[in-house]
PDB file of N, CA, C and O in Angstrom:
ATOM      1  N   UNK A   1     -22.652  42.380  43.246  1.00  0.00           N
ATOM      2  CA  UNK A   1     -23.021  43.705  42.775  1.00  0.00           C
ATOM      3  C   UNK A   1     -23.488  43.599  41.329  1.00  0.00           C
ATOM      4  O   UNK A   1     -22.847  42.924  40.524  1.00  0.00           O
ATOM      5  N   UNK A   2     -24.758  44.351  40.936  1.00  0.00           N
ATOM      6  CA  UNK A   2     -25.361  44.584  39.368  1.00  0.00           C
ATOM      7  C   UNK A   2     -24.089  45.299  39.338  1.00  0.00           C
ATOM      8  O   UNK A   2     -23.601  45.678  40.403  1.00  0.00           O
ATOM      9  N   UNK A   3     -23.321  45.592  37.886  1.00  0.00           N
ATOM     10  CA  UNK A   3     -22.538  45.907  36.970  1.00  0.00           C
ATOM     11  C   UNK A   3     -23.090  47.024  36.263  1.00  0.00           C
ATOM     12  O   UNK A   3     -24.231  46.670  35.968  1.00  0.00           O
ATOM     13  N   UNK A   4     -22.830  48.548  35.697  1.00  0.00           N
ATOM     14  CA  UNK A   4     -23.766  49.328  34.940  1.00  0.00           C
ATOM     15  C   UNK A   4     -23.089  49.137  33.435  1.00  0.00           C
ATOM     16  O   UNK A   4     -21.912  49.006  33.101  1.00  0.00           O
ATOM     17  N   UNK A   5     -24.226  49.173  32.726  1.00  0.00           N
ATOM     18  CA  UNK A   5     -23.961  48.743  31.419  1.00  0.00           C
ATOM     19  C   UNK A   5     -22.971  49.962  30.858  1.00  0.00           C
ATOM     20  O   UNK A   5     -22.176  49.809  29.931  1.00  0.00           O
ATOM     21  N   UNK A   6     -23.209  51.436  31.734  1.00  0.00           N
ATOM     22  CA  UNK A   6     -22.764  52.244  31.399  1.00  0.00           C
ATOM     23  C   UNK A   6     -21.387  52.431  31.665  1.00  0.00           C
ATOM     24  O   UNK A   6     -20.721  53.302  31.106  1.00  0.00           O
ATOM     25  N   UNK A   7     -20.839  51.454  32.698  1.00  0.00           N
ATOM     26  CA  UNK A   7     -19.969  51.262  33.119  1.00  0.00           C
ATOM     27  C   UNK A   7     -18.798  50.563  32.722  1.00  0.00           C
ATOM     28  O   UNK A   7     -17.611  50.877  32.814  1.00  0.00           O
ATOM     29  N   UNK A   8     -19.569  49.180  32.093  1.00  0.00           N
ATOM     30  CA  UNK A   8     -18.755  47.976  30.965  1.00  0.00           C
ATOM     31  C   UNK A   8     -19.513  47.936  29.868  1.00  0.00           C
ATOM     32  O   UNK A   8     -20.378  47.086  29.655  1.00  0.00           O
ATOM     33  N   UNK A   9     -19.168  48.995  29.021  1.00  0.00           N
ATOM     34  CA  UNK A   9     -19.895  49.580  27.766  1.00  0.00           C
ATOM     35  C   UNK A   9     -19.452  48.444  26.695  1.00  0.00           C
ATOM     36  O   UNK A   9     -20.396  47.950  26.079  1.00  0.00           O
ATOM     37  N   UNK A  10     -18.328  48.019  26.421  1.00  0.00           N
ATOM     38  CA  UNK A  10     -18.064  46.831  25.728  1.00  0.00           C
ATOM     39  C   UNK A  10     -18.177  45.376  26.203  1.00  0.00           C
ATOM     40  O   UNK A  10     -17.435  44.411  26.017  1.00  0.00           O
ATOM     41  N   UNK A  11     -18.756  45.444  26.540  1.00  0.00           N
ATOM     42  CA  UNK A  11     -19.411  43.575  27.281  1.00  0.00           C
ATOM     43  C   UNK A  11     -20.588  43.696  27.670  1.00  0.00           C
ATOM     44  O   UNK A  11     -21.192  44.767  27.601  1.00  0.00           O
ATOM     45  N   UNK A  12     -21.210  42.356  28.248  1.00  0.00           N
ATOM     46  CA  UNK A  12     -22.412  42.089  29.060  1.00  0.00           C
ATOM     47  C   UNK A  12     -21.994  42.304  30.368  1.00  0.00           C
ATOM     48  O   UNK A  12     -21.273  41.468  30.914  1.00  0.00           O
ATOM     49  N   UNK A  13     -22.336  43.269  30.918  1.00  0.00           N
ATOM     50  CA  UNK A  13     -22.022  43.102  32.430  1.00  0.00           C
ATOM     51  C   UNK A  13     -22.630  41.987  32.965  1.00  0.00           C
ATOM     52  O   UNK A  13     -21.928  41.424  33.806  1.00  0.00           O
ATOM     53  N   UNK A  14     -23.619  41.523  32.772  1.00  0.00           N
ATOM     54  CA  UNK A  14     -24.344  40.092  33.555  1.00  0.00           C
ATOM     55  C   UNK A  14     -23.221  39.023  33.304  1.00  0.00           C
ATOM     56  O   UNK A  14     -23.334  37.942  33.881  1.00  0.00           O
ATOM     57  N   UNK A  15     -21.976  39.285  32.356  1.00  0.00           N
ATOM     58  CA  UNK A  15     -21.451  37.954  32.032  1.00  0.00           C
ATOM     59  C   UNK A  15     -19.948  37.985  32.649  1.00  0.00           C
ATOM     60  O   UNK A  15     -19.083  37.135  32.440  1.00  0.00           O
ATOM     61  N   UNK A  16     -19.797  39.415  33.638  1.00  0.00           N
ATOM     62  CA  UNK A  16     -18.388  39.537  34.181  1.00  0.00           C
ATOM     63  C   UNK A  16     -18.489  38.723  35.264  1.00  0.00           C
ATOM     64  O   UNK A  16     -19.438  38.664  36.045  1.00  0.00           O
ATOM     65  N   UNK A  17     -17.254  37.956  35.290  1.00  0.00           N
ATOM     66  CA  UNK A  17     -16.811  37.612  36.444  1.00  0.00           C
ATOM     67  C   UNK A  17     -15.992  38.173  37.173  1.00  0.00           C
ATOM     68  O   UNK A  17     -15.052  38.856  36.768  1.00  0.00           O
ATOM     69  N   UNK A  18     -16.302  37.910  38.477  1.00  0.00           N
ATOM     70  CA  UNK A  18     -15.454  39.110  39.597  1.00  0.00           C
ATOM     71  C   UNK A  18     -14.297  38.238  40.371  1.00  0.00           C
ATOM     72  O   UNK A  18     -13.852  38.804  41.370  1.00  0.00           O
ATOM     73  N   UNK A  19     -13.788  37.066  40.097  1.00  0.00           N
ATOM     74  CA  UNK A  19     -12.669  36.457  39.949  1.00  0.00           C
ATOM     75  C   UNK A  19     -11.643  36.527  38.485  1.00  0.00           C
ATOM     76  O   UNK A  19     -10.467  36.890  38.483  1.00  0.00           O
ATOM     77  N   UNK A  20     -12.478  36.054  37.225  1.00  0.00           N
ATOM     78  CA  UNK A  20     -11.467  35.622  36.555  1.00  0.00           C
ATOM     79  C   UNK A  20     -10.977  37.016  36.173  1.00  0.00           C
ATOM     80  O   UNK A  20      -9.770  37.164  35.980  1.00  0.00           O
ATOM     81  N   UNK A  21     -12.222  38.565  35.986  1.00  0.00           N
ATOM     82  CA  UNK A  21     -12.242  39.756  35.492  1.00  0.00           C
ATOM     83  C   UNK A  21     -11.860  40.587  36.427  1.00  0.00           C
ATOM     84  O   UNK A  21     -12.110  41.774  36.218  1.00  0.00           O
ATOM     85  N   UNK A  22     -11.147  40.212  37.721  1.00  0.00           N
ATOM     86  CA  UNK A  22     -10.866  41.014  38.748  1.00  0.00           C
ATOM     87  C   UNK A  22     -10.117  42.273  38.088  1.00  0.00           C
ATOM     88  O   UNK A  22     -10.661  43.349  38.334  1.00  0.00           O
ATOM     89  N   UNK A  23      -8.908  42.323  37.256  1.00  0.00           N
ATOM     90  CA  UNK A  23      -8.141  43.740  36.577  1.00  0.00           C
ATOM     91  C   UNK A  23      -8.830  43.957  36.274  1.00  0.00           C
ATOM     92  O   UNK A  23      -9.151  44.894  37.005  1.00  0.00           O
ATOM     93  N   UNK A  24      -9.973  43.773  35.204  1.00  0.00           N
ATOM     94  CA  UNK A  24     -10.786  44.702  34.250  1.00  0.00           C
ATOM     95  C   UNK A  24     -11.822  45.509  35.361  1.00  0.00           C
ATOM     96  O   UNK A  24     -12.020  46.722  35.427  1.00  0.00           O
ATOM     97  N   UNK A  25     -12.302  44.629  36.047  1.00  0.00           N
ATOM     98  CA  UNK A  25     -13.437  45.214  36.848  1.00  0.00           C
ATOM     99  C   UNK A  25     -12.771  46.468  37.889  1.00  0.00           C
ATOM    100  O   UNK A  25     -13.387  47.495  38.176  1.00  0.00           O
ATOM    101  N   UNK A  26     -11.443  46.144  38.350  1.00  0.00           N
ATOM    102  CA  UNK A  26     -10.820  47.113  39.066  1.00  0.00           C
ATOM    103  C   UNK A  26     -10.641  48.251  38.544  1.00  0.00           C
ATOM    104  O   UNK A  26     -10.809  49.380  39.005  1.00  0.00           O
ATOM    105  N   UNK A  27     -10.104  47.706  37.031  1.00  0.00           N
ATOM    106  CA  UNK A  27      -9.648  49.181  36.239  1.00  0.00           C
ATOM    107  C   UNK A  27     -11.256  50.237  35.890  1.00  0.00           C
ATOM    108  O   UNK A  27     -11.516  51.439  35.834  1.00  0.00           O
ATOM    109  N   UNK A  28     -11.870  49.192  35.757  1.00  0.00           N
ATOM    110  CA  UNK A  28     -12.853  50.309  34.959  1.00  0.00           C
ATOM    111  C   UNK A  28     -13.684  51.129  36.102  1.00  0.00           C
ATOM    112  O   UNK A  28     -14.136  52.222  35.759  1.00  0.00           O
ATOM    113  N   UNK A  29     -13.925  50.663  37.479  1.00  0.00           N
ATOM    114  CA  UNK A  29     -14.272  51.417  38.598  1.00  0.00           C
ATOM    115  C   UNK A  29     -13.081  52.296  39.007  1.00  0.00           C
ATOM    116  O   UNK A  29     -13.479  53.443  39.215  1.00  0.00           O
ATOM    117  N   UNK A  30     -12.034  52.188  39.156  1.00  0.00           N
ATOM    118  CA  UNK A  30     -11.311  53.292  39.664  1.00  0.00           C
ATOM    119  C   UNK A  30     -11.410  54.181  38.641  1.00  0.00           C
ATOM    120  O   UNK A  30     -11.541  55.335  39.049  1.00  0.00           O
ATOM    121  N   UNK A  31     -11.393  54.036  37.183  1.00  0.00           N
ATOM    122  CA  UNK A  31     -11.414  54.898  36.441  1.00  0.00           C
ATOM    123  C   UNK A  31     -12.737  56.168  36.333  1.00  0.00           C
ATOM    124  O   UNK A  31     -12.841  57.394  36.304  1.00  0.00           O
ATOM    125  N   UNK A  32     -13.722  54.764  36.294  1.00  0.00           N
ATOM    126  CA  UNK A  32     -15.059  55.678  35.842  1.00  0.00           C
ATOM    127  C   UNK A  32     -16.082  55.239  36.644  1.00  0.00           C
ATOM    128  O   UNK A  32     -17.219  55.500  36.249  1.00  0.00           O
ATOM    129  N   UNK A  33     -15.943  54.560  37.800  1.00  0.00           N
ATOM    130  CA  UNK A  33     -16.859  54.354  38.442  1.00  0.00           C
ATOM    131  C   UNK A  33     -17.707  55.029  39.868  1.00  0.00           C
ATOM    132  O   UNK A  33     -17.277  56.158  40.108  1.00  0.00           O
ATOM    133  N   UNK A  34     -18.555  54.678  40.623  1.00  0.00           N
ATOM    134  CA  UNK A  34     -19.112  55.846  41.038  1.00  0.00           C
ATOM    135  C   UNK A  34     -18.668  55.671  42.611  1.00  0.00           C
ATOM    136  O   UNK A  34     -17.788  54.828  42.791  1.00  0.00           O
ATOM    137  N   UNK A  35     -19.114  56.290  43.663  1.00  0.00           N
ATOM    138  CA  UNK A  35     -18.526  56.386  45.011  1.00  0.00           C
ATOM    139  C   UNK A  35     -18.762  54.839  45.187  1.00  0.00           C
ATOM    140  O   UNK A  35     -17.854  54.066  45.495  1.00  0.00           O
ATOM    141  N   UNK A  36     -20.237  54.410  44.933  1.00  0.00           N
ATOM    142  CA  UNK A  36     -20.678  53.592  46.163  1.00  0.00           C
ATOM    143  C   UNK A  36     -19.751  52.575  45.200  1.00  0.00           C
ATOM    144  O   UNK A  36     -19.224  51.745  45.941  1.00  0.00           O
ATOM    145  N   UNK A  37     -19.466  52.412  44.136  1.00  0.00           N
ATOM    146  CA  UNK A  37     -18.928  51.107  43.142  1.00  0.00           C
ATOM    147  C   UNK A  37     -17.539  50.939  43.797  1.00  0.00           C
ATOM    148  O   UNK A  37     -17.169  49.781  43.992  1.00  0.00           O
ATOM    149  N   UNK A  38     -16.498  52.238  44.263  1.00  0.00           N
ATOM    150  CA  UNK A  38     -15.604  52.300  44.523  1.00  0.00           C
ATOM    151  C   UNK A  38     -15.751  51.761  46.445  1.00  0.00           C
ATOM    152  O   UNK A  38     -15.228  50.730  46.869  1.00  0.00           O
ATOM    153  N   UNK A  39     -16.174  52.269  46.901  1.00  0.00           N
ATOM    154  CA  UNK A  39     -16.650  51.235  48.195  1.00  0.00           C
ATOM    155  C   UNK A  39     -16.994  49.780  48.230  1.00  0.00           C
ATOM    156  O   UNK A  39     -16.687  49.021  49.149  1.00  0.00           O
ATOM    157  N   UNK A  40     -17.703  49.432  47.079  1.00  0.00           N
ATOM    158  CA  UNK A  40     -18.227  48.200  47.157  1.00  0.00           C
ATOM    159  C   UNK A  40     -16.385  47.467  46.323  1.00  0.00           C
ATOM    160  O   UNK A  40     -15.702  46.526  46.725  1.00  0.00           O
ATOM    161  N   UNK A  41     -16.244  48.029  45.603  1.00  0.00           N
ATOM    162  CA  UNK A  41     -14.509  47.400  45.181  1.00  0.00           C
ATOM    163  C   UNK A  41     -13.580  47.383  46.639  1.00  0.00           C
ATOM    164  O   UNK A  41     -13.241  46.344  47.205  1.00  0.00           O
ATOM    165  N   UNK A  42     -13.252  48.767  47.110  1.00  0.00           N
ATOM    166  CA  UNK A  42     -12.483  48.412  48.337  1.00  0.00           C
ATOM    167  C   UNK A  42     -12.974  47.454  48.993  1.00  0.00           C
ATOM    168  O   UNK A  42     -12.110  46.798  49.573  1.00  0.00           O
ATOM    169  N   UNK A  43     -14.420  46.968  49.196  1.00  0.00           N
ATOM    170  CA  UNK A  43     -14.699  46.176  50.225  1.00  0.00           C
ATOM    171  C   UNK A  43     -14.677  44.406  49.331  1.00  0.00           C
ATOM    172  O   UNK A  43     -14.743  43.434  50.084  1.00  0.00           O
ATOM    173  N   UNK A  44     -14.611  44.218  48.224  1.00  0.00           N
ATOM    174  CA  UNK A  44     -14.513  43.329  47.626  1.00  0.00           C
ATOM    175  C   UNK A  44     -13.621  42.622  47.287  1.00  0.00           C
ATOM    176  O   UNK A  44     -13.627  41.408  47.084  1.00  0.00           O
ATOM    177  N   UNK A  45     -12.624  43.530  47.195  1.00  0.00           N
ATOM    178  CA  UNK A  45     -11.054  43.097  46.916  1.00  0.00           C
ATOM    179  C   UNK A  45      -9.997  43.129  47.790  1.00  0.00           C
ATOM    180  O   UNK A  45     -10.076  44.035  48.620  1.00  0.00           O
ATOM    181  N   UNK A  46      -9.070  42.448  47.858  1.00  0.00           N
ATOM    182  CA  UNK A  46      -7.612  42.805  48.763  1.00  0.00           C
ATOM    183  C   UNK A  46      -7.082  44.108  48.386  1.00  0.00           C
ATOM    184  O   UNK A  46      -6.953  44.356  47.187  1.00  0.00           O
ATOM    185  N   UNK A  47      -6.759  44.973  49.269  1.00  0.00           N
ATOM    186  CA  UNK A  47      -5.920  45.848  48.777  1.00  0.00           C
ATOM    187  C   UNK A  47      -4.856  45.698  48.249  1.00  0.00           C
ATOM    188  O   UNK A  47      -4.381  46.527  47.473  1.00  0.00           O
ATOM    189  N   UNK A  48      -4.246  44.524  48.603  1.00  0.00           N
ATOM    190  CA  UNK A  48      -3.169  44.491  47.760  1.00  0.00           C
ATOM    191  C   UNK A  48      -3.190  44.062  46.101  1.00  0.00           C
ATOM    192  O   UNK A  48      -2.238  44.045  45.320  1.00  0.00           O
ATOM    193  N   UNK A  49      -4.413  43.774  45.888  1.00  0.00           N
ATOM    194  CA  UNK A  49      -4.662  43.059  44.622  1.00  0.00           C
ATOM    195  C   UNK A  49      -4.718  44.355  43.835  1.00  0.00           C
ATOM    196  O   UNK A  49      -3.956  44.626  42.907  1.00  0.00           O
ATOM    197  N   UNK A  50      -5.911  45.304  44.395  1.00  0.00           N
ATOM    198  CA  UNK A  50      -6.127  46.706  44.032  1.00  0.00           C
ATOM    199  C   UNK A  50      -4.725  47.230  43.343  1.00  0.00           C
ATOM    200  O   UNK A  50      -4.472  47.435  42.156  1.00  0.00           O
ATOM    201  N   UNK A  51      -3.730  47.402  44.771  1.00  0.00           N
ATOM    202  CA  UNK A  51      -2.496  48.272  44.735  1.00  0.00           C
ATOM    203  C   UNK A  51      -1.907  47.710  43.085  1.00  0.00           C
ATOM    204  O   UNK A  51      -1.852  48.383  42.055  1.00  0.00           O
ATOM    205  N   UNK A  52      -1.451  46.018  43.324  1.00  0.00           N
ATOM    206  CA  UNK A  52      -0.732  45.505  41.719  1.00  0.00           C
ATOM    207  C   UNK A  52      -1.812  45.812  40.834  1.00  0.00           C
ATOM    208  O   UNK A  52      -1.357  45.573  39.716  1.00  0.00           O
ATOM    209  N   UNK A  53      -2.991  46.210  40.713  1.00  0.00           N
ATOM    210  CA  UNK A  53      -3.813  46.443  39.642  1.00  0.00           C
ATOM    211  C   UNK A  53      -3.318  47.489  39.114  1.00  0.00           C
ATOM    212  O   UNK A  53      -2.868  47.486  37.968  1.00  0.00           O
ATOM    213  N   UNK A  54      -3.335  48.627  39.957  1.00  0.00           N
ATOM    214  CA  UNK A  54      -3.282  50.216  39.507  1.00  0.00           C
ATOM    215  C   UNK A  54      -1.446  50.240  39.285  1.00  0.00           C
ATOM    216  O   UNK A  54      -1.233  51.040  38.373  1.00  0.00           O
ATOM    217  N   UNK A  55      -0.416  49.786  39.681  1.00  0.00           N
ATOM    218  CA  UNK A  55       0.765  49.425  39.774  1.00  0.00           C
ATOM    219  C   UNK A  55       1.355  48.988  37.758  1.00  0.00           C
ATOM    220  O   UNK A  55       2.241  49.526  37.094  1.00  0.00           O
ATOM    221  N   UNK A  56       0.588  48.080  37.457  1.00  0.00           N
ATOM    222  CA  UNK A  56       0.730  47.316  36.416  1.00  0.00           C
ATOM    223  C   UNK A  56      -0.050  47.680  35.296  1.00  0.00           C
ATOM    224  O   UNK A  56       0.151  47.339  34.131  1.00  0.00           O
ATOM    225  N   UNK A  57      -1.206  48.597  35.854  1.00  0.00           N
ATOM    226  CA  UNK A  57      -2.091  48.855  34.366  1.00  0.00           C
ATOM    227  C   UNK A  57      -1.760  49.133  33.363  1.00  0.00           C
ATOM    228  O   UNK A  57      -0.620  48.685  33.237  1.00  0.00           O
ATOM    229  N   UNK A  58      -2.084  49.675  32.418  1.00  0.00           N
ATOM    230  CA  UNK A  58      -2.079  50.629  31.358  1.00  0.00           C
ATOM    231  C   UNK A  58      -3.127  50.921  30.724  1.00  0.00           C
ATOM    232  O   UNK A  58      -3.243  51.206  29.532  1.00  0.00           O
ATOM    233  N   UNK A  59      -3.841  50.857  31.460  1.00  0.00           N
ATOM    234  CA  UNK A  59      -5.150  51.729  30.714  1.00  0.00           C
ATOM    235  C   UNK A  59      -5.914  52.714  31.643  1.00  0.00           C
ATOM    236  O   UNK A  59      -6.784  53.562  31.444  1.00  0.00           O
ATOM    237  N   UNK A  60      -5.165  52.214  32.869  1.00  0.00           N
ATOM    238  CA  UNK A  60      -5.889  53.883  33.896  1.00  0.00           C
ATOM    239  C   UNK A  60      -5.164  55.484  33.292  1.00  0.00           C
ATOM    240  O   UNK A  60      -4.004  55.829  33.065  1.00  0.00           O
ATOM    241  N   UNK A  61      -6.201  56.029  33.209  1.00  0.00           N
ATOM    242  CA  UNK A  61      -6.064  57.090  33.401  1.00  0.00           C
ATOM    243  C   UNK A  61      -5.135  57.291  33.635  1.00  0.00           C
ATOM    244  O   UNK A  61      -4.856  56.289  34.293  1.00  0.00           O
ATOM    245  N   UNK A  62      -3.714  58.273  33.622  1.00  0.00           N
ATOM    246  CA  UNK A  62      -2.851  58.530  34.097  1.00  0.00           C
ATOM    247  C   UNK A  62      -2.924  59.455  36.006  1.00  0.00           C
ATOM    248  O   UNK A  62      -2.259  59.272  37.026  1.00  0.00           O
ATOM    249  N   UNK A  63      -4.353  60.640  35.581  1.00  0.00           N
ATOM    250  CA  UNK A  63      -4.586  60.982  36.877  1.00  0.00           C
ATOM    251  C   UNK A  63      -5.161  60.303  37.551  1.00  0.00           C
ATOM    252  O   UNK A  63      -4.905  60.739  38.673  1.00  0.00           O
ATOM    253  N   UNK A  64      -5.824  59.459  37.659  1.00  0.00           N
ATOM    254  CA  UNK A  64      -5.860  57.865  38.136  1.00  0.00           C
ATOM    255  C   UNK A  64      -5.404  57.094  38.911  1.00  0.00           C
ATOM    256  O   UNK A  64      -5.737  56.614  39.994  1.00  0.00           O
ATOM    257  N   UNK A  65      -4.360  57.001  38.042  1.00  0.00           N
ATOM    258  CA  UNK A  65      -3.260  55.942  38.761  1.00  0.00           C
ATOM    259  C   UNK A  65      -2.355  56.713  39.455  1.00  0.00           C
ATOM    260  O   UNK A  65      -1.588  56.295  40.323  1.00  0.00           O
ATOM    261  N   UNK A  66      -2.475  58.057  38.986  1.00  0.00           N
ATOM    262  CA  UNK A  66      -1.688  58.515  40.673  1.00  0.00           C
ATOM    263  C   UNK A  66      -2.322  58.963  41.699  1.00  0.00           C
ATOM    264  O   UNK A  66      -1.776  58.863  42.798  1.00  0.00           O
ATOM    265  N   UNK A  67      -3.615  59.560  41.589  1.00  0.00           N
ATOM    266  CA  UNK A  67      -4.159  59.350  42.695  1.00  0.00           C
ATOM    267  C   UNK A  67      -4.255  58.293  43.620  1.00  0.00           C
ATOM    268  O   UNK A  67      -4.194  58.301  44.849  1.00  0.00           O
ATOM    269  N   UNK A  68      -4.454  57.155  42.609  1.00  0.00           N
ATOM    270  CA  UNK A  68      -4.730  55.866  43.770  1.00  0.00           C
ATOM    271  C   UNK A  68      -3.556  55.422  43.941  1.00  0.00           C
ATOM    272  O   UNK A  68      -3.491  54.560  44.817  1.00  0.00           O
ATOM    273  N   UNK A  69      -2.263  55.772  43.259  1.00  0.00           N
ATOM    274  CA  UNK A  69      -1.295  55.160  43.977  1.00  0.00           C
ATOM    275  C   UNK A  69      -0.682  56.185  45.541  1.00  0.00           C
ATOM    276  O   UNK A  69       0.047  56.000  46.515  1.00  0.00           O
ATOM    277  N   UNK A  70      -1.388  57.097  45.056  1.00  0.00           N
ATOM    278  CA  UNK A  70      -0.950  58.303  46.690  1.00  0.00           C
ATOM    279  C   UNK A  70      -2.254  57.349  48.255  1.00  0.00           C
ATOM    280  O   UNK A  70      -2.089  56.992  49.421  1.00  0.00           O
ATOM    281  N   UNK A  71      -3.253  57.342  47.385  1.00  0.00           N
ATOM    282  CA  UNK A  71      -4.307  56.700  48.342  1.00  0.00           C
ATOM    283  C   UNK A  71      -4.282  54.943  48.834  1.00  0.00           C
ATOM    284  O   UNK A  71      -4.778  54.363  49.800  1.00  0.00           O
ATOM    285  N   UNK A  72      -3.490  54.487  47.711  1.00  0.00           N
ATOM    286  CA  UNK A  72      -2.549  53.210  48.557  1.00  0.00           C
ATOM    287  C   UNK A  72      -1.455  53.016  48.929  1.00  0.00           C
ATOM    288  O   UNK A  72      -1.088  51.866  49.173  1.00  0.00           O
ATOM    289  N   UNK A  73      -0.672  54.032  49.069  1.00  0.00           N
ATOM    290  CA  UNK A  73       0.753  54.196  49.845  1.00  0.00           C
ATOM    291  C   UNK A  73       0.930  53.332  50.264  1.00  0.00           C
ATOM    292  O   UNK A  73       1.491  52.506  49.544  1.00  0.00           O
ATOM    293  N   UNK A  74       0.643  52.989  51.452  1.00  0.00           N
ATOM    294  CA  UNK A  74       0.723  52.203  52.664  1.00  0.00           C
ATOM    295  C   UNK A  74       0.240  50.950  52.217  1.00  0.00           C
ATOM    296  O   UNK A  74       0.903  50.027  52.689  1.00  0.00           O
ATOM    297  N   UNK A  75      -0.538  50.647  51.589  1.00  0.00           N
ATOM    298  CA  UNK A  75      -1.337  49.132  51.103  1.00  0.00           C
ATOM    299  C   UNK A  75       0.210  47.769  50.918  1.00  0.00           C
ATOM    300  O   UNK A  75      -0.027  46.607  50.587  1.00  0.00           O
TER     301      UNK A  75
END
């Protein structure tokens, strides 16, 4: 997936990696990212990786992280 600059406003998005940057990239799409980014993440990642992302953060959003922790219940 292209990265929006608008998206990873403090970096090069051309220079994220979607292994080593997996938290950052998680956090900043659940936070501020758009439907299809959030589809292309569910479909990119383990849910369970997702779930300890939003679990451990501290930089989501607070309404955020409870939404997605109601929408990974079960994960």
């Amino acid at each position: 997936m292209k990265f929006r600059q608008a998206l990873f406003w403090d970096t090069n998005p051309k220079k994220i990696d979607t292994e080593k940057n997996a938290k950052y990239i998680i956090e900043r799409i659940l936070d501020f990212g758009s439907d299809k980014e959030v589809r292309w993440l569910r479909h990119f990642y383990d849910k369970r990786l997702i779930k300890k992302t939003v679990l451990k953060s501290r930089s989501l959003q607070p309404e955020t992280k409870n939404l997605w922790m109601l929408l990974l219940k079960g994960a």
